[in-house]
N, CA, C and O atoms as a CHARMM CRD file, in Angstrom:
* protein
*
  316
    1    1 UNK  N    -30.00200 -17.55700  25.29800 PROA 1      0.00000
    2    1 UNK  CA   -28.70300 -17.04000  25.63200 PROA 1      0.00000
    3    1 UNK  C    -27.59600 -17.58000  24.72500 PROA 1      0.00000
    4    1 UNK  O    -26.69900 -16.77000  24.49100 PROA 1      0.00000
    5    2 UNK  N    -27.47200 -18.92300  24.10600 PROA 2      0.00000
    6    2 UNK  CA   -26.37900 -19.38800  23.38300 PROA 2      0.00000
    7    2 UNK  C    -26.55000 -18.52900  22.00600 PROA 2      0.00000
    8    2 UNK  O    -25.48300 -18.57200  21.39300 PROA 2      0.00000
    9    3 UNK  N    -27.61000 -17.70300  21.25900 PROA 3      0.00000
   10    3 UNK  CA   -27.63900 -17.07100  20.37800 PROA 3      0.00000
   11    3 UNK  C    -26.79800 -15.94900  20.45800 PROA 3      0.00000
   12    3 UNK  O    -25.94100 -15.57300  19.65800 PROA 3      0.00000
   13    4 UNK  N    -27.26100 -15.32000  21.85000 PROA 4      0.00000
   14    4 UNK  CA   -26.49500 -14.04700  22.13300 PROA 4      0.00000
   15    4 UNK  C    -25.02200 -14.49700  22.74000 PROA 4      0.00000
   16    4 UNK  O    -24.25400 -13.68300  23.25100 PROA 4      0.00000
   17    5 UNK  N    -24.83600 -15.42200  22.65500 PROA 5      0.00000
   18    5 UNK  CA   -23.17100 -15.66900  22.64600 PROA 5      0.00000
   19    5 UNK  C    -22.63300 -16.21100  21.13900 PROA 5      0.00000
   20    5 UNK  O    -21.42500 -16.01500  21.00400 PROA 5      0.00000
   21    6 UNK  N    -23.16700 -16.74000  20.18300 PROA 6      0.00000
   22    6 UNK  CA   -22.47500 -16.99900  19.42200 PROA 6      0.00000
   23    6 UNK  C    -22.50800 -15.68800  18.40900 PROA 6      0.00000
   24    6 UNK  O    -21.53500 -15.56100  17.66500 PROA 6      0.00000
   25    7 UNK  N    -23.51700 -14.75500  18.34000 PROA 7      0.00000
   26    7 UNK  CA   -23.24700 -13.75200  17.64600 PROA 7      0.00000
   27    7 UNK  C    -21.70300 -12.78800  18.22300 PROA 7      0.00000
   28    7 UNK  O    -20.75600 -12.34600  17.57200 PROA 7      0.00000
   29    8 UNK  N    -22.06000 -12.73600  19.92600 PROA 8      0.00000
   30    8 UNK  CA   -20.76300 -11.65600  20.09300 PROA 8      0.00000
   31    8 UNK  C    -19.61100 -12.94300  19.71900 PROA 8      0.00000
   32    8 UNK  O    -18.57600 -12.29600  19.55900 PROA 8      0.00000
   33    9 UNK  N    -19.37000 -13.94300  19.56900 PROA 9      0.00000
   34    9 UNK  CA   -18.28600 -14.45200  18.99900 PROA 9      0.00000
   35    9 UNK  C    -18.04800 -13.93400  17.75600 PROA 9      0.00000
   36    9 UNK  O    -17.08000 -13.24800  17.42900 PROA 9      0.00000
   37   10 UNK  N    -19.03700 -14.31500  17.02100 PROA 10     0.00000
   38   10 UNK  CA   -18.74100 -14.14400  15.33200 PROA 10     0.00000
   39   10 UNK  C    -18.32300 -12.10200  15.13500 PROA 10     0.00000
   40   10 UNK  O    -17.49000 -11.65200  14.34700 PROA 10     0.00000
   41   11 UNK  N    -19.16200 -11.29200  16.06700 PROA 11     0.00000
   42   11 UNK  CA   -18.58800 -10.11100  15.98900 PROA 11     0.00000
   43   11 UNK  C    -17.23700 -10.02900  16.30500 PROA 11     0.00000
   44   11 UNK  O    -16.55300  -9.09800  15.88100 PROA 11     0.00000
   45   12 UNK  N    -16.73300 -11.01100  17.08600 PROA 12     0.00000
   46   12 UNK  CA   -15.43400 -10.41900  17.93500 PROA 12     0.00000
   47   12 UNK  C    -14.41200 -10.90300  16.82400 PROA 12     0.00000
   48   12 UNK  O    -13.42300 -10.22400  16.54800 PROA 12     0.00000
   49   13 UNK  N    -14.72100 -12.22600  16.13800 PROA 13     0.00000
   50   13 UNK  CA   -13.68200 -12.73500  15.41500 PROA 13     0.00000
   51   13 UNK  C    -14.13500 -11.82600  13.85300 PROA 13     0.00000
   52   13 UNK  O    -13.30700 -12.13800  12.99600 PROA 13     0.00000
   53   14 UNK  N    -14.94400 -11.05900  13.42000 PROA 14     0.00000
   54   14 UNK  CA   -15.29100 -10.33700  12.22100 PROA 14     0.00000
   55   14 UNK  C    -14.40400  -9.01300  12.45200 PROA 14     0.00000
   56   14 UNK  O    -13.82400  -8.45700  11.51900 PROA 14     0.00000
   57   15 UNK  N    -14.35300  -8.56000  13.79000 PROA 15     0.00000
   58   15 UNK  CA   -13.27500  -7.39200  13.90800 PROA 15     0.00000
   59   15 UNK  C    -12.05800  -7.99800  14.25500 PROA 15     0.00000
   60   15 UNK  O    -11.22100  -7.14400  13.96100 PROA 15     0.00000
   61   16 UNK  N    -11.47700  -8.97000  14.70600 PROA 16     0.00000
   62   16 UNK  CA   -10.30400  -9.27800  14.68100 PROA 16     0.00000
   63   16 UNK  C     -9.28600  -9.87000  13.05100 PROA 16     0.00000
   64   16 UNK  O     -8.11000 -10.19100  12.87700 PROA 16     0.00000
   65   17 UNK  N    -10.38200  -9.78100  12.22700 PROA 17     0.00000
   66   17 UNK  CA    -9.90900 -10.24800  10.88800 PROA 17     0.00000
   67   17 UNK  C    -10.06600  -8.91600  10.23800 PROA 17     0.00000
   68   17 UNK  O     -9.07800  -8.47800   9.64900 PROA 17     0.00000
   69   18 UNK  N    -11.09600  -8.24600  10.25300 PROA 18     0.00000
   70   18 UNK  CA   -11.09300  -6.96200   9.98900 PROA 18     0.00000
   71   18 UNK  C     -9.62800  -6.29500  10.12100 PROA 18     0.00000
   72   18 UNK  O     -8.93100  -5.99100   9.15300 PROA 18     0.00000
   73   19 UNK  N     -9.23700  -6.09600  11.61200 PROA 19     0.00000
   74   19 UNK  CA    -7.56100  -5.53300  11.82000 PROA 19     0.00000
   75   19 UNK  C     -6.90000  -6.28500  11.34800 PROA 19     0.00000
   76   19 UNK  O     -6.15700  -5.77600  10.50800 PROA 19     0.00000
   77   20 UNK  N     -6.79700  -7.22500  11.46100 PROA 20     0.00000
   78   20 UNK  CA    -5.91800  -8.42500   9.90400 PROA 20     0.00000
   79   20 UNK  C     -5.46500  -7.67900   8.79400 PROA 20     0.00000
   80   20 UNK  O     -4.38300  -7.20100   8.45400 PROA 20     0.00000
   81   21 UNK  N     -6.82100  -7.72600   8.24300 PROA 21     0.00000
   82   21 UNK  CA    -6.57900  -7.08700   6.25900 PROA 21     0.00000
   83   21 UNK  C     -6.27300  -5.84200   6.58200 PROA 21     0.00000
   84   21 UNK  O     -5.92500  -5.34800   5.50900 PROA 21     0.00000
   85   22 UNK  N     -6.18100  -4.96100   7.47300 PROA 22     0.00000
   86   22 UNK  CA    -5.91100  -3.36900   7.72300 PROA 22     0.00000
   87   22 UNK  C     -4.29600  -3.60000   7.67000 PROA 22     0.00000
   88   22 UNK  O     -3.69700  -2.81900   6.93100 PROA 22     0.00000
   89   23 UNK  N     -3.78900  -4.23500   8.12000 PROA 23     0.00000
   90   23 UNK  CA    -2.40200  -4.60600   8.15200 PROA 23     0.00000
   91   23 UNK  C     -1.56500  -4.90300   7.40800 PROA 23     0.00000
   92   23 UNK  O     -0.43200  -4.43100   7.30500 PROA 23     0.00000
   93   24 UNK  N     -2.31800  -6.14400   6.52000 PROA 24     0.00000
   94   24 UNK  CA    -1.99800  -6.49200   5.85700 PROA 24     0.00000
   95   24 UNK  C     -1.74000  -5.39000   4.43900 PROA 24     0.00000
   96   24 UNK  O     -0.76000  -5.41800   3.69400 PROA 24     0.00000
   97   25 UNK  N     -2.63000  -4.68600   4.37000 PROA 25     0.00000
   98   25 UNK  CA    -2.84500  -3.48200   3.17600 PROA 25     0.00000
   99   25 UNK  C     -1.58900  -3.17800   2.69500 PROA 25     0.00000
  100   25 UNK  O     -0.95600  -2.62700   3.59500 PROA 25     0.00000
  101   26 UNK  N     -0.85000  -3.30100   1.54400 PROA 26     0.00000
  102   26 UNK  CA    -0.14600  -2.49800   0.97900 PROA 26     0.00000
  103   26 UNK  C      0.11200  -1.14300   1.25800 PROA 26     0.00000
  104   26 UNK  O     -0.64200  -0.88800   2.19700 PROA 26     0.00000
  105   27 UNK  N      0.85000   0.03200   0.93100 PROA 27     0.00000
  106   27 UNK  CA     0.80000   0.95200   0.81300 PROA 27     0.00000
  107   27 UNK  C     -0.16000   1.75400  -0.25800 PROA 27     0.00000
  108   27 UNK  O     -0.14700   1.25200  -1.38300 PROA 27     0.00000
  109   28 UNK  N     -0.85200   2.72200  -0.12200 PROA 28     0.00000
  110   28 UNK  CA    -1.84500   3.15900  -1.02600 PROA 28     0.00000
  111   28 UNK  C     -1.67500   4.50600  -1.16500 PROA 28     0.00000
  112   28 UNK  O     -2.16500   5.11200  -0.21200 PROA 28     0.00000
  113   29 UNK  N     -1.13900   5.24800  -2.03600 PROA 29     0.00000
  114   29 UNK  CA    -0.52000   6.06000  -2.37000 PROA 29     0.00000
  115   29 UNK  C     -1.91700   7.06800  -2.80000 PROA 29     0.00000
  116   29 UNK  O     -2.91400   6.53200  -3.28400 PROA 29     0.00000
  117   30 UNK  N     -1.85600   8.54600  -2.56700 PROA 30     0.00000
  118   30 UNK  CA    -3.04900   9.30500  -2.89100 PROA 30     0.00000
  119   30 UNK  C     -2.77200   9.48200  -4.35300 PROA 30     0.00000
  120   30 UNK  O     -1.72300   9.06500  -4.84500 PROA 30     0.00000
  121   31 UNK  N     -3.94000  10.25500  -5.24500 PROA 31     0.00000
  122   31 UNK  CA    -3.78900  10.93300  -6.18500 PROA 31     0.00000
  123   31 UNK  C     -2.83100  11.66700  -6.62400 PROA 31     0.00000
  124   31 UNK  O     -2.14600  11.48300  -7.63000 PROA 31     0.00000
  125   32 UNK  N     -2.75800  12.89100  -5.51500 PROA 32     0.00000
  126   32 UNK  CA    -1.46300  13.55800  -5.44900 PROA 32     0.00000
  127   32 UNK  C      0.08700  12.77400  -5.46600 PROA 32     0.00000
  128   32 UNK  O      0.94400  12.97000  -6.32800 PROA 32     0.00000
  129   33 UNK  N      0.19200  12.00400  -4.49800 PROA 33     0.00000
  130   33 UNK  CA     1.61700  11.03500  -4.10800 PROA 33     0.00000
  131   33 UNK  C      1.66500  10.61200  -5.71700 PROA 33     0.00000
  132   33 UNK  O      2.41500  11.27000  -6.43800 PROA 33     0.00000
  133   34 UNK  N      0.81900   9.44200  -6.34600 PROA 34     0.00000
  134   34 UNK  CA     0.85500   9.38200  -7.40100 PROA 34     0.00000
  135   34 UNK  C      1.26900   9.81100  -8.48800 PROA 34     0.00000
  136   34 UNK  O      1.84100   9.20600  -9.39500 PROA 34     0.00000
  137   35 UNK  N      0.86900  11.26400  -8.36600 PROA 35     0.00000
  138   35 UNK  CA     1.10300  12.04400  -9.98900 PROA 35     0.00000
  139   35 UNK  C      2.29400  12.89800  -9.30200 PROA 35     0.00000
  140   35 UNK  O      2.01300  14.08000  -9.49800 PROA 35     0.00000
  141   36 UNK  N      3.89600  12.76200  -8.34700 PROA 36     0.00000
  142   36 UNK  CA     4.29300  13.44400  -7.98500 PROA 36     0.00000
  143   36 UNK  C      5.43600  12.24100  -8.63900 PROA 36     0.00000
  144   36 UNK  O      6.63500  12.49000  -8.51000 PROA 36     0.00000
  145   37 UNK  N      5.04800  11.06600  -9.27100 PROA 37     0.00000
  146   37 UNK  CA     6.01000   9.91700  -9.35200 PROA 37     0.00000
  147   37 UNK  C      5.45600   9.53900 -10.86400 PROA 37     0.00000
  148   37 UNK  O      5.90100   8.47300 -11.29100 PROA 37     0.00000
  149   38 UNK  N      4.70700  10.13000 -11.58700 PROA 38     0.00000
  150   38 UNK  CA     4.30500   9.54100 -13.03300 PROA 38     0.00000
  151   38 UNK  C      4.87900   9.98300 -13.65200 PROA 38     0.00000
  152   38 UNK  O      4.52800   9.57400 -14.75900 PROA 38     0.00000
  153   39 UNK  N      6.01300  10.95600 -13.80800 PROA 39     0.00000
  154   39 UNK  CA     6.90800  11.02300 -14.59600 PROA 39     0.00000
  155   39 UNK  C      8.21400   9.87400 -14.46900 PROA 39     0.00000
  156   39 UNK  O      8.71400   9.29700 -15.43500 PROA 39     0.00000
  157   40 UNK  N      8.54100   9.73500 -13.31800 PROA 40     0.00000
  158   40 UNK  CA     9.23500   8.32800 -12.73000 PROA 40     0.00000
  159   40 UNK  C      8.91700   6.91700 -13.17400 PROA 40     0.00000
  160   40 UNK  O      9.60100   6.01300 -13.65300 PROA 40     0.00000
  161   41 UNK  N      7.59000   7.04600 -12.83400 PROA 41     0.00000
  162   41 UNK  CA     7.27400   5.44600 -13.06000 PROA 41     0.00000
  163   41 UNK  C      6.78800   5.34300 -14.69900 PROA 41     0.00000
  164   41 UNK  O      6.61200   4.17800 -15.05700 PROA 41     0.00000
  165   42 UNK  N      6.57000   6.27900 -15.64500 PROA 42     0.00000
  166   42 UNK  CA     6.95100   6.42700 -17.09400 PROA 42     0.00000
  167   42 UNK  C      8.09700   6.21500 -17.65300 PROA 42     0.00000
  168   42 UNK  O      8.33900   5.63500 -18.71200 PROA 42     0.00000
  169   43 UNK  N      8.92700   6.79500 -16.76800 PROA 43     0.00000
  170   43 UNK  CA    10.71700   6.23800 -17.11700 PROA 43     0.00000
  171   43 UNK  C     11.07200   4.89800 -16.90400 PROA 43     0.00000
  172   43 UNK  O     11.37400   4.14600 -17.83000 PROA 43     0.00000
  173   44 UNK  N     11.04800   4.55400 -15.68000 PROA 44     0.00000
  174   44 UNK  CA    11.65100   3.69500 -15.06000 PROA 44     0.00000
  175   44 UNK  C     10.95000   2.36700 -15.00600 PROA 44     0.00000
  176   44 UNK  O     11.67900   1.37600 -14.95300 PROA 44     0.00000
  177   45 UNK  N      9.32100   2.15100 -15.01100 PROA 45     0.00000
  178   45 UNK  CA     8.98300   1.06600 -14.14000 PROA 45     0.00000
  179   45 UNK  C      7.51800   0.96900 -15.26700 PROA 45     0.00000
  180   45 UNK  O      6.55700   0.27200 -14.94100 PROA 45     0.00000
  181   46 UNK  N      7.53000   1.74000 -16.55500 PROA 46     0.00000
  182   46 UNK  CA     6.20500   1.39000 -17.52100 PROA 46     0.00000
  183   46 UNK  C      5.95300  -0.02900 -17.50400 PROA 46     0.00000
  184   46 UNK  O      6.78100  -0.93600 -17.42900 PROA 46     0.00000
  185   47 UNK  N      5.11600  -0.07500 -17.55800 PROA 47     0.00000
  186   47 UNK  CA     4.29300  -1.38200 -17.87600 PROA 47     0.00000
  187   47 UNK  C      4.29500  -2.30700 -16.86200 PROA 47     0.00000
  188   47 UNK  O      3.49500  -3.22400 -17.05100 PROA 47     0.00000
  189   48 UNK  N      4.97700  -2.37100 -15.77600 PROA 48     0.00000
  190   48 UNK  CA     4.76800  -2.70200 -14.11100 PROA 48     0.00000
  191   48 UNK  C      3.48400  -2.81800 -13.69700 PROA 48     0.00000
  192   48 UNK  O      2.66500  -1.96700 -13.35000 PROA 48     0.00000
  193   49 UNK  N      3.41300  -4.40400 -13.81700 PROA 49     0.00000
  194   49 UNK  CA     1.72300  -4.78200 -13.11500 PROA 49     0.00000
  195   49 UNK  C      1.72200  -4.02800 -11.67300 PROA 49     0.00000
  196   49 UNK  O      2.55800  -4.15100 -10.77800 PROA 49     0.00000
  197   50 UNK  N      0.97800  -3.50800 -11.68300 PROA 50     0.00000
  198   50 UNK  CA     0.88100  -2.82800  -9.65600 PROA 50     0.00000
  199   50 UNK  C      0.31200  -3.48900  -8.92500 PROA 50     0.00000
  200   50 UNK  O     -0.87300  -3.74900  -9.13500 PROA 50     0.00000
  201   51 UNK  N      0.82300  -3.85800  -8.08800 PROA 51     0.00000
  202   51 UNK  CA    -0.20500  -4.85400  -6.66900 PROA 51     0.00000
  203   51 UNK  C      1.41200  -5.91100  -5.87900 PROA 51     0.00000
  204   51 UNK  O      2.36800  -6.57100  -6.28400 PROA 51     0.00000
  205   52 UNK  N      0.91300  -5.53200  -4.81900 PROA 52     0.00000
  206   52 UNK  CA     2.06000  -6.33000  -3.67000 PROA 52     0.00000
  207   52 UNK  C      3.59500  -5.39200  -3.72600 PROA 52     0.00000
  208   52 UNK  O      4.69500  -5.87800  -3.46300 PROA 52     0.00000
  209   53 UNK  N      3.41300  -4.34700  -4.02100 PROA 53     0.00000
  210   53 UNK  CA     4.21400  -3.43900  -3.95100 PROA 53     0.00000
  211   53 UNK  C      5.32900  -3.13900  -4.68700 PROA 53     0.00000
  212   53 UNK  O      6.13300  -2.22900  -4.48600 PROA 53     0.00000
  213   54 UNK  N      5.32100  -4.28000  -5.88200 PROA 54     0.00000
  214   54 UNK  CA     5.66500  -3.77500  -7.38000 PROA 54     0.00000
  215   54 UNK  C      6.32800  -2.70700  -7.92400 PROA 54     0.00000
  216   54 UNK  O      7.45800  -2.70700  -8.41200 PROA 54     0.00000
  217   55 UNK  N      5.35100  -1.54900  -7.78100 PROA 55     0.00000
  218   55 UNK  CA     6.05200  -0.25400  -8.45700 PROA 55     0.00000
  219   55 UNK  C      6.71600   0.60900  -7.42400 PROA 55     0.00000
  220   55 UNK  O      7.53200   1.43100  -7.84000 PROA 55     0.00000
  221   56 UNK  N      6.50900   0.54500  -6.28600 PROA 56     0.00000
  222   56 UNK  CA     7.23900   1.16100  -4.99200 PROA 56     0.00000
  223   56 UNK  C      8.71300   0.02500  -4.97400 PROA 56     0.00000
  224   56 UNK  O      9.73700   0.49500  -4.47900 PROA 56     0.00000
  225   57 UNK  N      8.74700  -1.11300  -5.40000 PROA 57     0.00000
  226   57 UNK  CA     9.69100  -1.93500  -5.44600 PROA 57     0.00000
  227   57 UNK  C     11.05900  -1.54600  -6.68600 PROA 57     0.00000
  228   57 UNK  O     12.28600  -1.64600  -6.66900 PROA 57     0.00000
  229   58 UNK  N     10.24300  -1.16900  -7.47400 PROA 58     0.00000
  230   58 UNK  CA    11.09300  -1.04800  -8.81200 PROA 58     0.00000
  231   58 UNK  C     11.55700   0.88700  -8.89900 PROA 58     0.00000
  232   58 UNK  O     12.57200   1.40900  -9.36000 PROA 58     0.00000
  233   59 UNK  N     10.30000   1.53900  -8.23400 PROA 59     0.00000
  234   59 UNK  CA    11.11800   2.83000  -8.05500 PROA 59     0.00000
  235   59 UNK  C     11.94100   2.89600  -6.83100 PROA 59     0.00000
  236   59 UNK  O     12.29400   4.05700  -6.62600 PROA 59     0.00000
  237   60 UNK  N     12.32500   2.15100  -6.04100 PROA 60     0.00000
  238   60 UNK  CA    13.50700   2.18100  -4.85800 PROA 60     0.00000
  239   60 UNK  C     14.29100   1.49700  -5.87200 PROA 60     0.00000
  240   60 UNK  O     15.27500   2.06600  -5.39800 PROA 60     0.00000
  241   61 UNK  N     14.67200   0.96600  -6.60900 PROA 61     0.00000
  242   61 UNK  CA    15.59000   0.17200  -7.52600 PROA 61     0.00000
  243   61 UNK  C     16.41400   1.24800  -8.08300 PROA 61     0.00000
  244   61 UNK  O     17.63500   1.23900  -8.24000 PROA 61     0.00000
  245   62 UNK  N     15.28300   2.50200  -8.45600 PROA 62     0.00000
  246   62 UNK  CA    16.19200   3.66500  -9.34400 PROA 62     0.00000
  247   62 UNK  C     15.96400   4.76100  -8.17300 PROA 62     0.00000
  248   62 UNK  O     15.22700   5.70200  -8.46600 PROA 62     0.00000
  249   63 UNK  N     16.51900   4.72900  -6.88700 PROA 63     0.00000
  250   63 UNK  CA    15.73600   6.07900  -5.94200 PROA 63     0.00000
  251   63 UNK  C     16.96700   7.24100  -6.36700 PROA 63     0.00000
  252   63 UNK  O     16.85000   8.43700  -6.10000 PROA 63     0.00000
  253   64 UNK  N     18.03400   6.71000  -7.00100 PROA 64     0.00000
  254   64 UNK  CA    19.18800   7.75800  -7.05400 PROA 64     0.00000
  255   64 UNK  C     18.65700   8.88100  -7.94600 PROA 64     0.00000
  256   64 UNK  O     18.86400  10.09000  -7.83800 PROA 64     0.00000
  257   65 UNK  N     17.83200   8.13600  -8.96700 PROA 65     0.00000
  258   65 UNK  CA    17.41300   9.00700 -10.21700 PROA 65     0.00000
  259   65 UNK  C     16.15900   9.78400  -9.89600 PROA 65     0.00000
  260   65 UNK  O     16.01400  10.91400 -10.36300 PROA 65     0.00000
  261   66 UNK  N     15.46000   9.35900  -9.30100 PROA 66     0.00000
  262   66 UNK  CA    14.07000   9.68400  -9.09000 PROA 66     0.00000
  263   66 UNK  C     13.88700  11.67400  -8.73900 PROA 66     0.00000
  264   66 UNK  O     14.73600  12.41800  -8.25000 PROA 66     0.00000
  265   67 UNK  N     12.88300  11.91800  -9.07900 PROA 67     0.00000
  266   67 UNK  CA    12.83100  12.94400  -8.58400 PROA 67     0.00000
  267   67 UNK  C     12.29600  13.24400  -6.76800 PROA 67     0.00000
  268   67 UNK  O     11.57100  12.52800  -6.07800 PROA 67     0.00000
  269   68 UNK  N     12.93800  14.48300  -6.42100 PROA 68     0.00000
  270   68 UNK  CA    12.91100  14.63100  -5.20700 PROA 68     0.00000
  271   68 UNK  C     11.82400  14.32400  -4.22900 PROA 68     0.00000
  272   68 UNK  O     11.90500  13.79000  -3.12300 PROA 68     0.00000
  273   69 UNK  N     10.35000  14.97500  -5.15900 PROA 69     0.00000
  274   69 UNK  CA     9.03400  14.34800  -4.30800 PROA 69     0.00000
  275   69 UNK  C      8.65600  13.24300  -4.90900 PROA 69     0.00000
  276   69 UNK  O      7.45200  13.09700  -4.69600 PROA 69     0.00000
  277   70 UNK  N      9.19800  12.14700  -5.73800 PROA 70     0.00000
  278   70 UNK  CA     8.92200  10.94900  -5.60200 PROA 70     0.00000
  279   70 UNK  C      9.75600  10.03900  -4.92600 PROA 70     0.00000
  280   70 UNK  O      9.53200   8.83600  -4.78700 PROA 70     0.00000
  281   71 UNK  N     10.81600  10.72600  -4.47400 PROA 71     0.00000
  282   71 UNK  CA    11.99300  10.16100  -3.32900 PROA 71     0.00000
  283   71 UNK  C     11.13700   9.95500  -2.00000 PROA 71     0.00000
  284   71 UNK  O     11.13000   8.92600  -1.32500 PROA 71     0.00000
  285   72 UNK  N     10.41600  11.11600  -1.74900 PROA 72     0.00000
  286   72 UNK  CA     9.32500  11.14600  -0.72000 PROA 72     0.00000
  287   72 UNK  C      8.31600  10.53100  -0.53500 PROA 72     0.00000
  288   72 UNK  O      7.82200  10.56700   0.59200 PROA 72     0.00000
  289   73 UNK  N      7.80000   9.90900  -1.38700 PROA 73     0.00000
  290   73 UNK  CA     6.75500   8.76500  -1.52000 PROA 73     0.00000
  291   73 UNK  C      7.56000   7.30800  -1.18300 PROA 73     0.00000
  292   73 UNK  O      7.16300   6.41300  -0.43600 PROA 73     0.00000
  293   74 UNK  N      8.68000   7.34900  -1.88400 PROA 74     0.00000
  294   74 UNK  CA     8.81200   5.88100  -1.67500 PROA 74     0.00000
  295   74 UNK  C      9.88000   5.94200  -0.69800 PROA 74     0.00000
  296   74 UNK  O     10.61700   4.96000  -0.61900 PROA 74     0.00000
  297   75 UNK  N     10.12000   7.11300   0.19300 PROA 75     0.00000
  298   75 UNK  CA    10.69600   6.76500   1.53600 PROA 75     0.00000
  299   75 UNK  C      9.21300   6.86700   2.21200 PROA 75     0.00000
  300   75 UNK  O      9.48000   6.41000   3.32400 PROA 75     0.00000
  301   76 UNK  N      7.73600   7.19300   2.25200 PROA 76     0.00000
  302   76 UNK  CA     6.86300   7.02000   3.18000 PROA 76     0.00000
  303   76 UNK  C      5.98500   5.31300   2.65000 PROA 76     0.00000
  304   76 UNK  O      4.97900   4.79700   3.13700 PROA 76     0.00000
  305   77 UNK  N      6.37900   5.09900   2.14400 PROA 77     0.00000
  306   77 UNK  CA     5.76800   3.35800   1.87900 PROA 77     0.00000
  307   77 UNK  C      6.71600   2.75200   2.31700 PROA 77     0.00000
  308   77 UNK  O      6.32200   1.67900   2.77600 PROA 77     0.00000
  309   78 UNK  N      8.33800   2.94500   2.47100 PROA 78     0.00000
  310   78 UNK  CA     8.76500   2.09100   3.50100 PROA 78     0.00000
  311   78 UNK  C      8.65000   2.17300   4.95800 PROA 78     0.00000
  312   78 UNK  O      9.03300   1.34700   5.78600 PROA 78     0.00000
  313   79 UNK  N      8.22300   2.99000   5.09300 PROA 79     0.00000
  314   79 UNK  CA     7.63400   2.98200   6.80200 PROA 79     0.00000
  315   79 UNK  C      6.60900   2.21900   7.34200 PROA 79     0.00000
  316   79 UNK  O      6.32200   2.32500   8.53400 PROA 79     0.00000
């Protein structure tokens, strides 16, 4: 019996870290979202290492300029 309790532990704490990193996740922008902002992030934000939210950081920097459906991307990553 202590086997079959320390496994449902280790399951319970493997899905509770699991919803952790789900949370934790950045925003992850599709293919599409992407190429609706690569004319943007060519202008504005080239050569921008990406990761920890970087290029969603630096295109809200220029959102005045941006085009309309990349206005839309980086108003749905601040949500």
């Amino acid at each position: 019996m202590p086997t079959l309790r320390f496994i449902v532990l280790i399951a319970a704490a493997a899905g509770s870290n699991a919803a952790v990193r789900e949370q934790e996740l950045p925003f992850q922008p599709t293919a599409e979202q992407r190429a609706a902002c690569e004319a943007d992030y060519n202008k504005f934000c080239l050569g921008m290492i990406p990761g920890q939210g970087r290029i969603i950081a630096c295109l809200s920097r220029q959102y005045d300029q941006l085009s309309e459906s990349c206005k839309k991307l980086v108003d749905a990553a601040k949500k």
